[in-house]
N, C-alpha and C positions, 0 to 999 in steps of 0.2 A: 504494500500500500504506500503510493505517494507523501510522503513525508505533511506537505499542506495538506492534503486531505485529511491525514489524522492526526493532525494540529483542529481543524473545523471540526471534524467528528470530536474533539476530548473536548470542544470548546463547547460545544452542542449538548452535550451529557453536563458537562458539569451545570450549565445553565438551565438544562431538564431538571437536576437533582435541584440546583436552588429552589427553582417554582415549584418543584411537589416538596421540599420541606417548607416553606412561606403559606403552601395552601392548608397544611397540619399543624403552622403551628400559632396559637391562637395567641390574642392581644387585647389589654385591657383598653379598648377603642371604641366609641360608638360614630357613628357618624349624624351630621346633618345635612338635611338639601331643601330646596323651598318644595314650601306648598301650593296648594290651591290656594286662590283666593276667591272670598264670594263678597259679591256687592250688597250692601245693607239695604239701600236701596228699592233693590230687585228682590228673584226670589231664588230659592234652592229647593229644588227635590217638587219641584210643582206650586209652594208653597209662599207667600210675602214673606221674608223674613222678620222683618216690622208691622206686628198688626196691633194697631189703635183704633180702639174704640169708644164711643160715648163724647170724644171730641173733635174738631170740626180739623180736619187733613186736608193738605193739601197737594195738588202732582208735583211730582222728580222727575228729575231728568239727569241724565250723566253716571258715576259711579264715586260712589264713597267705598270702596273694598277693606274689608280688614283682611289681615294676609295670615298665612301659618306656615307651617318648619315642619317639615316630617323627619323622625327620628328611626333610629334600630333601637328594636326591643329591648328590655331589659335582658332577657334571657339566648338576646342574639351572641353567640361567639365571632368576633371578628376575625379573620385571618388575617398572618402581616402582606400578603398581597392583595387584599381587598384594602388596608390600613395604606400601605403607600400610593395606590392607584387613587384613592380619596383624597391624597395628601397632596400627589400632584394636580391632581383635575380642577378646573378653576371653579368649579357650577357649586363642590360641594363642601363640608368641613368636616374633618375628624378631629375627635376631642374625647378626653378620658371620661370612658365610662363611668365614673365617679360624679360629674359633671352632671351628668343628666340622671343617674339615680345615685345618690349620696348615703352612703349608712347603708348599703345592700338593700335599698329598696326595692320591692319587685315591681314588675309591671301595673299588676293588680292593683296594689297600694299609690303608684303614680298616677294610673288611669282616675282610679278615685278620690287624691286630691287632686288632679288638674278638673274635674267635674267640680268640685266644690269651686275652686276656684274661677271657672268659667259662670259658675250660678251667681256669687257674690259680684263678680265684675259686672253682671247684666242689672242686678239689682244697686249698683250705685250710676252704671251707667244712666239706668232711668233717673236717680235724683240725678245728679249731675244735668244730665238737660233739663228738667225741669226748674231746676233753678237758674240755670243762666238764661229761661225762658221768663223767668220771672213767677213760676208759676208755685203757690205755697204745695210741698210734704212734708211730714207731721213725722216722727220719729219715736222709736222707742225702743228700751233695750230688752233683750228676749235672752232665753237662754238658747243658746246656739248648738251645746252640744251638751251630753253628761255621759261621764267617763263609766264605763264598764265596772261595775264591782265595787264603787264608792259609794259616800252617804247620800247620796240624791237618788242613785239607781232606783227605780220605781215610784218616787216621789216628786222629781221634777221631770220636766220632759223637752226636749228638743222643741222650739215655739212658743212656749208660755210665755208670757209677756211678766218682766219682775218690776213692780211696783214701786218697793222698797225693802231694803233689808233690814231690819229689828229697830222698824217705824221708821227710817230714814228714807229719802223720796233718792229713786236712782234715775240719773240723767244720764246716764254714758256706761256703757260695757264695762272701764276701769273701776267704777264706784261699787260693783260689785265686790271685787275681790277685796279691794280695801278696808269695807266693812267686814269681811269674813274673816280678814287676817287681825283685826281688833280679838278677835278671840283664842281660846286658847281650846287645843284641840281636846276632844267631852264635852265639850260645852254646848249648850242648847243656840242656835240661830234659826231666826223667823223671818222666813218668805214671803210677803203679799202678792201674790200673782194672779194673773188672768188667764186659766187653762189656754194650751194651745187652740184648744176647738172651737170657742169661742173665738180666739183673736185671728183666725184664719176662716170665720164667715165673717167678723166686721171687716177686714181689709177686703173680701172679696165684694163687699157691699159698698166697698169705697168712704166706711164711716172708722170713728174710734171705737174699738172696742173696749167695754165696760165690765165692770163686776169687782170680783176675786175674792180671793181665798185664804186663809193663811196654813202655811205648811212649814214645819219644825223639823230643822236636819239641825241629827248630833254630829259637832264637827268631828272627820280626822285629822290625822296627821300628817303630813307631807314626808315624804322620804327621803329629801334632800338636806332638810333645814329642818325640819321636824313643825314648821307653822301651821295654822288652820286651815283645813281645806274643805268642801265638801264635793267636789268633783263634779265641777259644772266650767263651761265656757259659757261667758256670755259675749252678745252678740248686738248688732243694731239690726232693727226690721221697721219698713217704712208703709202707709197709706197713702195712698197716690186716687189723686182727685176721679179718674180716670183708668182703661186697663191699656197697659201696656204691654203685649208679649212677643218676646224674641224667639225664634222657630229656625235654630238651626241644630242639626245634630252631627255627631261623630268630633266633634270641634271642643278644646279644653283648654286650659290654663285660660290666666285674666289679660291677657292681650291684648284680645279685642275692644276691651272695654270704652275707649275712644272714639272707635270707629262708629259702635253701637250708637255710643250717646251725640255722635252730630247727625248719624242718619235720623236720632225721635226729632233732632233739632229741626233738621231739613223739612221732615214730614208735616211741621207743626207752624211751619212759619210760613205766610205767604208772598211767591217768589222761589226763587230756585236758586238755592247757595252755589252749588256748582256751577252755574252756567253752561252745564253737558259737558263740563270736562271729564276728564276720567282720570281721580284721586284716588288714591292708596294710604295706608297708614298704621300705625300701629301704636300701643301706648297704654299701659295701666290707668284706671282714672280714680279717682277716691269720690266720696260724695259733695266735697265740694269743689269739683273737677279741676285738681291738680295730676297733671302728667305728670307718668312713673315709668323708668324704663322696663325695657325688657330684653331677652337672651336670643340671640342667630337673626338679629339684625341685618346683617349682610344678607341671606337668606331669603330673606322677607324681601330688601329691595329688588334680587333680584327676580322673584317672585310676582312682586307688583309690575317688573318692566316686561316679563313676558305675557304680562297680561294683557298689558297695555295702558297701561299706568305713564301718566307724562308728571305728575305732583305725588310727591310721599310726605305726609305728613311725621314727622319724626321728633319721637322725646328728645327735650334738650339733652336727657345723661347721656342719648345715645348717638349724639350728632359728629360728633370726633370720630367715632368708628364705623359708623355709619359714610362717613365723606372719604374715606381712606379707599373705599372701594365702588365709588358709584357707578353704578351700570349710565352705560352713553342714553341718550336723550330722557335721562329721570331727575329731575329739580327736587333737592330735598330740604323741606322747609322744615323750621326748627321753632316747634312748641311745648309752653311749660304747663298751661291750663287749656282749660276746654273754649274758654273767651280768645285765648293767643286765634286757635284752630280755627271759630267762628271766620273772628276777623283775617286769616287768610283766607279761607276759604271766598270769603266776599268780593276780594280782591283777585283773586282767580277767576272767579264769577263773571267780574267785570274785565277783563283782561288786562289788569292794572299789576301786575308781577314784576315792577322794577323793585319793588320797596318790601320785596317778600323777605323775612329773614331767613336767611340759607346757613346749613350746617357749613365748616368747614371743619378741615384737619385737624 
């Protein structure tokens, strides 16, 4: 055999053997790439994804998109040549599987809080519009969760509205705990509540719900510190003048939650924010709609530009890294509230985009 030729042929083998150990052997990697994106707008799966009712809407035109990131499973194994082919490729990103499930979480447990977290971001989305619409919601703190195997189990419940704790009036999720930790764990603390069932027909009747109860948890102890606990999360839950519902599924984390709250804004205001452009966005919002970043950024823009996205609406924390890689013809303007976004959005509307604030480096 020709001396080149089995110099090729050992070069050929050796570069066989690398790729089948790369394909065996496995790496703590997950990957990301964009997602779909759906217009608030419009609809998905047949359906509006913004339906209001009971108040007076009016027609859209253009796209307000919120965008998403598709990941590998938690229980996906990466090989290192799927790990470098990702690493080179410009479309996508790998990042340590720790990243995206932290503390060995499983899929399951991700899926279910990126659900919660998509349900809480809808329900501030709607206050957030509604008050930069000017429109009054009425507040109130509930209990949000109760821990497995603690002193509430069976006696508070997921939705009860808490009144006060041992006569003191509570205004805020934190004034719970505050008053629980006044005691000492044996100790008797008094609940005023309003059952869930009841406060979950007054909000669907669009009134305050009324009554209560009083209910007596013997505190525990905490196993960190050893303070009072009774094992409960509280939470805030709002009455809205009006119904509000958002109708999309398979879609999680609070992300979206910006995009939601200028599509109720759009829907509600007469005129058309957009002026039929076709805007994209992404952003945490709180209830009284301050932008919060979020994670695969880059992702999302480029996401929105194969969509057809020419405006992304972009958190400020995320505009630095966001501008480091912008897809060619996508302008990414840089919001901190949901008032910044209006007011770009107006100006897009109107084709007045010299004076937009744009992310940079």
């Amino acid at each position: 055999m020709p001396r080149r030729t089995a110099t090729m042929l050992a070069s050929t083998l050796v570069l066989f053997a690398f790729l089948c150990a790369g394909i065996f052997i496995k790496v703590p990697y997950s990957e990301m790439s964009p997602g779909p994106t759906v217009n608030t707008l419009g609809e998905s799966h047949g359906e509006a994804v913004l339906q209001i009712s009971g108040r007076t809407t009016y027609p859209t035109t253009g796209h307000l998109n919120m965008t998403t990131v598709r990941v590998t499973g938690a229980d996906y194994d990466m090989n290192l040549v799927e790990a470098v082919y990702g690493w080179l490729s410009g479309g996508n990103i790998v990042v340590p599987h720790e990243n995206l499930y932290p503390d060995g979480k499983t899929e399951e447990e991700s899926t279910q809080e990126n659900a919660e977290e998509f349900s809480q971001s809808q329900e501030s989305a709607k206050v957030a519009a509604l008050r930069e619409l000017g429109i009054p919601v009425s507040a109130r703190v509930v209990v949000a969760s109760v821990v497995k195997d603690s002193p509430s189990e069976g006696r508070l419940h997921a939705g009860d509205v808490v009144k006060s704790v041992d006569g003191t009036p509570v205004n805020a999720p934190g004034d719970v705990a505050a008053l629980v930790t006044r005691h000492k764990p044996g100790e008797k603390v008094v609940f005023d509540v309003i059952p869930a069932k009841e406060a979950a027909a007054a909000e669907k009747a669009h009134r305050e719900p009324k009554g209560g109860e009083k209910v007596v948890i013997t505190a525990g102890k905490a196993p960190d510190d050893g303070h009072a606990i009774v094992g409960i999360r509280a939470g805030t839950d709002h009455t809205f003048p009006f119904t509000i519902d958002i109708k999309l599924a398979d879609v999680g984390g609070p992300s979206a939650g910006l995009m939601f709250a200028l599509g109720i804004v759009d829907k509600l205001t007469p005129g058309n924010l957009t002026g039929g452009n076709f805007v994209a966005g992404t952003g945490t919002i709180d209830d009284d709609g301050k932008v919060g970043p979020i994670g695969g950024i880059q992702m999302k823009t480029i996401g929105a530009r194969e969509a057809g996205a020419r405006y992304f609406l972009t958190p400020a924390d995320n505009c630095s890294s966001a501008a480091k890689n912008t897809p060619d013809g996508l302008t990414l303007v840089k919001v901190g509230t949901i008032g910044d976004a209006v007011q770009a959005l107006k100006k897009i509307g109107k084709g007045d985009t010299a004076g937009l604030p744009q992310c940079t480096p």
